[in-house]
C-alpha positions in Angstrom: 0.0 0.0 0.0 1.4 3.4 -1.1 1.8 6.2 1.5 -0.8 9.3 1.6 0.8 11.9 -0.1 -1.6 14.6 0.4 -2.1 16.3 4.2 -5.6 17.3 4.9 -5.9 21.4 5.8 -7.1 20.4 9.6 -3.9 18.1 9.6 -1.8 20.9 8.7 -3.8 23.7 10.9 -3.4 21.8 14.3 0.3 21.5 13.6 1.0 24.9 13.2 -1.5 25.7 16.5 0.4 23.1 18.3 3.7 24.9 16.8 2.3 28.1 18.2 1.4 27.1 21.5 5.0 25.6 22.1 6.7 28.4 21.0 4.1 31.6 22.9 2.4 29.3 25.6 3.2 27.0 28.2 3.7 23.6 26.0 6.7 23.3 26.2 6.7 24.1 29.7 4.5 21.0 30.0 6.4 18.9 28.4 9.8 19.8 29.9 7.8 17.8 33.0 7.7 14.2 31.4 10.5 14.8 28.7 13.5 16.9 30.6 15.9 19.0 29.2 15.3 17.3 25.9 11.6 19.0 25.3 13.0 21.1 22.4 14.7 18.0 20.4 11.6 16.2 20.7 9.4 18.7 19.6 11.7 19.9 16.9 12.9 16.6 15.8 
């Protein structure tokens, strides 16, 4: 089975809100709790 190459507009919506919210609000924060000092390379890849 081929892999979708097409992302549906909601797909690609909540990622940039989810971008958004790490960068101005307190995900990362958040995250920093379960994932350390590491938050930003797993966000980032």
């Amino acid at each position: 089975m081929a892999p979708c190459f097409f992302a549906k507009q909601v797909s690609i919506d909540s990622i940039v809100e989810e971008a958004t919210a790490y960068d101005l609000d307190n995900l990362r924060e958040g995250l920093a709790r379960f994932h350390g000092d590491n938050v930003g390379v797993i966000f980032r890849g």
